[in-house]
Structures are given as C-alpha cells and as structure tokens.
C-alpha positions as CSV (number, residue, x, y, z in Angstrom):
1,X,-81.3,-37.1,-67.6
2,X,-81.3,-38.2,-71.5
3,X,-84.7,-38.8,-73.1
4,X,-85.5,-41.9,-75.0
5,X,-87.6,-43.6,-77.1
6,X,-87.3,-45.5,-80.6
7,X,-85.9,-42.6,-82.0
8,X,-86.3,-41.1,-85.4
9,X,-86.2,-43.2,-88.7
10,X,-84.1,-42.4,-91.7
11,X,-87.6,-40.6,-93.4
12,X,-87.2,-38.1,-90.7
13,X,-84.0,-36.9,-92.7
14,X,-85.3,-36.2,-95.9
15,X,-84.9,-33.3,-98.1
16,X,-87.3,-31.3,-95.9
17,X,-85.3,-31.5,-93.1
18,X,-82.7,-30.6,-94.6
19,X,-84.3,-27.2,-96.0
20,X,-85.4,-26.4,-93.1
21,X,-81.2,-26.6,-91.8
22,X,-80.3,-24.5,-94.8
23,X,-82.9,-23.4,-96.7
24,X,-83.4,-24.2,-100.3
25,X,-79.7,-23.5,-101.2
26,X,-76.5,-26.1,-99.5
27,X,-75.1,-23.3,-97.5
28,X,-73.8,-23.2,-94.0
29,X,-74.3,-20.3,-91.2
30,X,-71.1,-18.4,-89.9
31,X,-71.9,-20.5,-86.6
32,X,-71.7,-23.7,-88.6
33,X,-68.6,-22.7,-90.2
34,X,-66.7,-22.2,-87.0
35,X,-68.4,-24.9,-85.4
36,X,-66.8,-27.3,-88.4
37,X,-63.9,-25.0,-87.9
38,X,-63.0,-26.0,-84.0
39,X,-64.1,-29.2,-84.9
40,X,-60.6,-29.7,-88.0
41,X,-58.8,-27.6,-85.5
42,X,-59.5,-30.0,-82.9
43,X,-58.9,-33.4,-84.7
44,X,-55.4,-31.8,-86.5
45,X,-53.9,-31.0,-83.1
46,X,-53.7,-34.6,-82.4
47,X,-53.5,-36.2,-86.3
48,X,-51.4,-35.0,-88.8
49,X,-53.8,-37.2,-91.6
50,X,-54.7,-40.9,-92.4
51,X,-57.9,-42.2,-92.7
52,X,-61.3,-40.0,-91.3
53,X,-64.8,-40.5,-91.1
54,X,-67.7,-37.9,-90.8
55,X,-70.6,-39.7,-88.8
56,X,-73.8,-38.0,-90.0
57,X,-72.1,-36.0,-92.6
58,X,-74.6,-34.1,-94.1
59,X,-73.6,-32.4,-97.0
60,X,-69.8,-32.6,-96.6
61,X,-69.3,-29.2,-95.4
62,X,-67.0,-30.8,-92.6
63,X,-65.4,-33.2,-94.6
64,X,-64.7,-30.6,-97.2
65,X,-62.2,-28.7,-95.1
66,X,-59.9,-31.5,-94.4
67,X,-56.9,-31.5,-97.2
68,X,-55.0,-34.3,-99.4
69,X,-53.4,-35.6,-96.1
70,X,-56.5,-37.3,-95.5
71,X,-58.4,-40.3,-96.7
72,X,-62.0,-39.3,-96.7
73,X,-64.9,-41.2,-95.6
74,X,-68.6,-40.2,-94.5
75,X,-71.5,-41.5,-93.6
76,X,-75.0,-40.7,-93.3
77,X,-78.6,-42.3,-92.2
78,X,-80.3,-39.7,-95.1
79,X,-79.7,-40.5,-98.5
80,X,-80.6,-37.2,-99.7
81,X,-77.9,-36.1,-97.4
82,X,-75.2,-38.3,-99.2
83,X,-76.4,-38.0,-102.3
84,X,-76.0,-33.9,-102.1
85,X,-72.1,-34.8,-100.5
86,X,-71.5,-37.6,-103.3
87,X,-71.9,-34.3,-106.0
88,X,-69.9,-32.0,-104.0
89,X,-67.3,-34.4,-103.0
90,X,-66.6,-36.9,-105.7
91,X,-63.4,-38.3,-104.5
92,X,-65.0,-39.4,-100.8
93,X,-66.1,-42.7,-100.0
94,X,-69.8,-41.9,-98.7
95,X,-72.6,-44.4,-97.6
96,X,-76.0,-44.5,-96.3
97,X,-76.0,-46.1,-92.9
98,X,-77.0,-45.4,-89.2
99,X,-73.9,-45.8,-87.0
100,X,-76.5,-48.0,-84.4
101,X,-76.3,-50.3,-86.7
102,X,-72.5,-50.5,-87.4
103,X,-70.1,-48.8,-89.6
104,X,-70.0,-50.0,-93.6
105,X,-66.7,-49.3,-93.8
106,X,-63.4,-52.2,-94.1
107,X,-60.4,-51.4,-91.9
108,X,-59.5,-48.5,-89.1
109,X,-59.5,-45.3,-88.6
110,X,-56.8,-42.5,-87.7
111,X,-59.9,-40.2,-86.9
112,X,-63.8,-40.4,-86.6
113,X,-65.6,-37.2,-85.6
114,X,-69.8,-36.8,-85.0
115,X,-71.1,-33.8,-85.1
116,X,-74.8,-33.0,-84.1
117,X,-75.3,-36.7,-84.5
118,X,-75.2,-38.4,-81.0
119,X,-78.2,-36.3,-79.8
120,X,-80.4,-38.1,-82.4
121,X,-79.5,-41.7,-81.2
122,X,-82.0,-43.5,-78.8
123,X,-78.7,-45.9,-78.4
124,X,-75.9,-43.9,-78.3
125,X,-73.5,-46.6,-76.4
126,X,-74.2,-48.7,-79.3
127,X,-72.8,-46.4,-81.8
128,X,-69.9,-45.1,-79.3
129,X,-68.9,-49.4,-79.6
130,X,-69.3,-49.0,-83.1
131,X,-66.6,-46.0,-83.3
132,X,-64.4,-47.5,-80.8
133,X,-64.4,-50.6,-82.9
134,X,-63.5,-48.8,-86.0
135,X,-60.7,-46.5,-84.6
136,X,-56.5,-47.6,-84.4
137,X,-55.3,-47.9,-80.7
138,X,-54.9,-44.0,-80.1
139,X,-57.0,-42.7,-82.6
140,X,-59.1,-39.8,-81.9
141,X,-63.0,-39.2,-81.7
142,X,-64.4,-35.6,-82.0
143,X,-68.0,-35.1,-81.1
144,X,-70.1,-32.0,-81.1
145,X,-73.6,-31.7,-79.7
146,X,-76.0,-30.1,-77.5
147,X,-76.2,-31.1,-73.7
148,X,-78.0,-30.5,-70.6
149,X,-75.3,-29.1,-67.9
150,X,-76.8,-26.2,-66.1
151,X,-80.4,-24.7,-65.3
152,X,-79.4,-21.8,-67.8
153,X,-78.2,-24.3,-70.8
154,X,-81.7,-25.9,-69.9
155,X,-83.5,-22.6,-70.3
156,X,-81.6,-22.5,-73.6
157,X,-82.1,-25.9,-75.0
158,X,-85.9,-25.8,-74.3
159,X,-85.9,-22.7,-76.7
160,X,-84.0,-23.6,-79.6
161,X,-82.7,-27.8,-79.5
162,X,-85.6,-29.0,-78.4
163,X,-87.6,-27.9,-81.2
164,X,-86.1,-30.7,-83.2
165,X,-87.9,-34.1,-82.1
166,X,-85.5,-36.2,-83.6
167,X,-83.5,-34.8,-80.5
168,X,-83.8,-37.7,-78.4
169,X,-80.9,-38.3,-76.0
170,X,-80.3,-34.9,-74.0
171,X,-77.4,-35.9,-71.6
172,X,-75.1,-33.7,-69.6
173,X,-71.6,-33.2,-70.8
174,X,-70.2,-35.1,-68.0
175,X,-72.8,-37.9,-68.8
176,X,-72.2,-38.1,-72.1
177,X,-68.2,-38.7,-71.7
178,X,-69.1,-41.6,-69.0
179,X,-71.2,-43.1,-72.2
180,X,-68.0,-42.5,-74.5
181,X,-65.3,-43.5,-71.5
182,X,-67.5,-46.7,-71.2
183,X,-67.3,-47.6,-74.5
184,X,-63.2,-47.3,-74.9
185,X,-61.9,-43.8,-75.0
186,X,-60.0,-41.3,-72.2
187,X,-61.5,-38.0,-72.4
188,X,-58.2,-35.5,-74.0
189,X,-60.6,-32.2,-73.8
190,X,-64.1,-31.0,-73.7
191,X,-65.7,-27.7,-73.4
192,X,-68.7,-25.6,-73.3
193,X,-69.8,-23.2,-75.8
194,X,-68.0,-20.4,-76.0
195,X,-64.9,-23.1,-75.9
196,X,-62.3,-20.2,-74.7
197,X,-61.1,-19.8,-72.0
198,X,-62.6,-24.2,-71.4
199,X,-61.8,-23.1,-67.8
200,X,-64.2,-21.2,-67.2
201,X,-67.0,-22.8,-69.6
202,X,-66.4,-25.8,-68.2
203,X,-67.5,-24.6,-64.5
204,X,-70.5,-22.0,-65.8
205,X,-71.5,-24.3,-68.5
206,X,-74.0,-21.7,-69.6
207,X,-74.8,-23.0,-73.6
208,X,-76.1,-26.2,-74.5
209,X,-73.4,-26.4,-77.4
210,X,-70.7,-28.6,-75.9
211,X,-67.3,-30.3,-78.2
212,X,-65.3,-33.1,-76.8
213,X,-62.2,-35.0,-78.0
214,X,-61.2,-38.9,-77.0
215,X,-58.9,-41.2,-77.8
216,X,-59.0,-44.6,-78.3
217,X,-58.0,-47.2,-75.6
C-alpha cells in the first residue's frame, strides 16, 4: 500500500541531498547512466523530437542526452538542482517548481518523462493531472521509480529506498499505472528491473526499480 503524509518540502532538496546522490563532484553512477539510458531509448521509440520535459531534473544528466531534435525543458522543486542544470545546460528552459502544484510551462508537450520523482509526492494523482494536462493527444509519459510488487522487492526496498524519507508514496507497479491510467494515459509498456526479457520481470518482479511508458488519451 503507498505511504503518505505531507511529504517533504523543497529544503529537503538542498545541496546536501544532493552530495549525498553524488558526492561532492556532478557525476552519475554506471546504474544511473543506463537508467537515463532506457529511459531516451524508451521515449525515442515512440517520438522522433518536439517539445520534452524532465520532471525533477536534477542536474540535467537526462536531459543532456536528448539531441537538437528536441526542445528542452526541466523542471525541478530544488533550486540548487536547477541552478547546477542552468550551468551545464544553458540552452534549456529550467524552472524551480513542484509538479503538485502545476507545471510553469506555456503550451504542450510531445514528451514528459519523471524519473525517481513520483515516489517523493504525497499527491501523486495531482501531478499525474498535471502531466496529462501538459501533454498533445498521444504524447508520451516515461516514469521510472521504485515500487512495492513482491515480498523479495520489499526485502529490497526496506534495505536501500527506504532509507530516503522523502520516499513517501511506495505503490506497486500495477498500482501506480491505475493512478496514471486514472489520470489520462493507456499503459504502452512497463517493466521490472532487470527490464529484459519484461516477460519474465513482469511475473517475478524481484527489484523495486520499475520503468513504465504512457500515452496520452
């Protein structure tokens, strides 16, 4: 079942939290980097480029990897966090805003993805609205985050996710695309870490780690 409560505020995110992600230097791990990696993979199988915007982008790593097709927008409740993207990615269009409270942006989107972003929301059908609201009929929503689906993925999330308190919704994968499908979207795909063979992930659903793909109504 997901845990709630008033959820953390933006001083949660501060430059401390962010050190503690990557240490002193803005540096990914090789499990972020293919993370970010499935998650372009997974948004270019279904858009060739347009408009996108990274919910919770950090420090642009993700956005960094999408090329001149795209129109680049990201958003992020830290200001830290944006400030850090604003120097490494000049040319995006970045703002400091919690997707619960709406998206700053003018116009639609061909893309929005979320990635280790929903699980910090204690009202994540709010921001699911939000995104629905800001994506062209069709457009695609990628989200990436850690879920609840098995005794074992429990045994692993109560080891390493749940450490983080600002972790406050903890739903099943199946929940969590009811909470997406409510809010305007068709599931296209969604797997369990490892990813490949989805198959079989999707019935031993052994890793918290879990990437899904919608589309907009």
């Amino acid at each position: 079942m997901p845990v709630q409560d008033q959820g953390p505020t933006a001083e949660a995110y501060d430059e401390s939290y962010f050190t503690t992600l990557y240490g002193t230097a803005a540096a990914q791990t090789p499990a972020d980097k293919l993370r970010d990696w499935l998650v372009r993979r997974a948004v270019q199988s279904h858009a060739n480029g347009g408009r996108l915007l990274d919910i919770g982008c950090g420090f642009g790593f993700l956005l960094e990897l999408f090329d001149d097709r795209w129109e680049r927008f990201g958003t992020d409740i830290s200001a830290h966090a944006v400030t850090v993207a604003a120097r490494r990615l000049p040319e995006a269009r970045l703002a400091v805003a919690d997707v619960q409270d709406g998206i700053p942006f003018q116009g639609l989107f061909d893309a929005i993805v979320a990635v280790n972003v929903m699980e910090h929301l204690p009202d994540p059908g709010t921001a699911a609205r939000a995104i629905a609201a800001h994506l062209s009929p069709g457009g695609i929503f990628v989200a990436h985050l850690p879920t609840i689906s098995s005794p074992l993925a429990a045994w692993f999330y109560a080891r390493s996710y749940a450490r983080d308190e600002t972790h406050v919704y903890r739903p099943s994968g199946e929940a969590f695309n009811q909470m997406v499908e409510t809010a305007g979207f068709w599931t296209l795909h969604a797997a369990y870490f490892p990813f490949q063979p989805a198959a079989l992930w999707r019935r031993l659903r052994p890793h918290p780690s879990y990437l899904a793909v919608f589309a907009r109504v």
